[in-house]
C-alpha positions in Angstrom: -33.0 45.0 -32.5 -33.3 44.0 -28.8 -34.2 40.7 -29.8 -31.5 40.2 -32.0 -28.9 40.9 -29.2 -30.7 38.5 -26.9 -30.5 35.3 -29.2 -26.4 36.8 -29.6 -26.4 36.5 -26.1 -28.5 33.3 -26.0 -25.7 31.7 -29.1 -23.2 33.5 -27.4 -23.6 32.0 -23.4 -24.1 28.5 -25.5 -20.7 28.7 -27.0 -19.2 29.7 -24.3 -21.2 26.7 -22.0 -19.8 24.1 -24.9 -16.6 25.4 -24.3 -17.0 25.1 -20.6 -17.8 21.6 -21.1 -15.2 21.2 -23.0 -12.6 22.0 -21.0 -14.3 20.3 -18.2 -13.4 17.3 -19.6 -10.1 17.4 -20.3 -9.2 18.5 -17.1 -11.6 15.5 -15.5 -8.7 13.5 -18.4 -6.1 15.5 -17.0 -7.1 14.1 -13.5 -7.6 10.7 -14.5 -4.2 10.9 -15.9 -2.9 12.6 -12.5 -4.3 9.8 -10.5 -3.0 7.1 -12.6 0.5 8.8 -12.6 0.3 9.1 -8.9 -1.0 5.4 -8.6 2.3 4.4 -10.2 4.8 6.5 -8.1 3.8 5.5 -5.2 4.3 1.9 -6.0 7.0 2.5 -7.6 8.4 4.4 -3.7 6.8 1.1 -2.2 9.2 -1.4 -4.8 12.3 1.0 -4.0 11.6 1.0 -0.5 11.6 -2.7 0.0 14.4 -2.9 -2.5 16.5 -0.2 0.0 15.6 -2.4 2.7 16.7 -5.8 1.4 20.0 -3.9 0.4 20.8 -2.8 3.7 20.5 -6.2 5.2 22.7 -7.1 2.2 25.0 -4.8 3.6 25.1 -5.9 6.9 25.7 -9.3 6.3 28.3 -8.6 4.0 29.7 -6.7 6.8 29.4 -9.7 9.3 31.0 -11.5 7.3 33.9 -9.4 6.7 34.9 -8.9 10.0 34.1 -12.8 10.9 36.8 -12.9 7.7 39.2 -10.4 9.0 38.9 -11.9 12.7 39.5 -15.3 11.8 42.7 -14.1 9.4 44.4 -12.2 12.6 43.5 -15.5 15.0 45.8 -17.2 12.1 48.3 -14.7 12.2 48.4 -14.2 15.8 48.3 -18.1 16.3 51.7 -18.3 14.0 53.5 -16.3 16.1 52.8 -18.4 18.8 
């Protein structure tokens, strides 16, 4: 009978070794998948990023040339009243 219950053990420490494995991979899948996701986010921050920065240059210019707009309309009005 003690032999018996040392190959159970033996089958049951191999199961359990498989199923180790087994879920060793999938998380190494799991982390592969991580990494890739991560990969992708942080380009994705480095596109919006450069995309914020063109935009508030945009800004900025549009704002120039507003008040170079606005400026220029109260030199016309102010050289009417002249």
């Amino acid at each position: 009978m003690s032999t018996k219950t040392i190959l159970y053990t033996m089958s049951d420490i191999l199961d359990k070794l498989n199923n180790l494995e087994h879920n060793l991979n999938l998380l190494s899948k799991k982390i592969d998948s991580t990494n890739l996701e991560n990969t992708l986010l942080k380009n994705q921050q480095t596109k919006l990023v450069s995309e914020k920065s063109d935009l508030i240059k945009k800004n900025e210019s549009a704002k120039s040339q507003l008040k170079s707009l606005l400026d220029r309309i109260d030199s016309i009005k102010n050289h009417g009243k002249e």
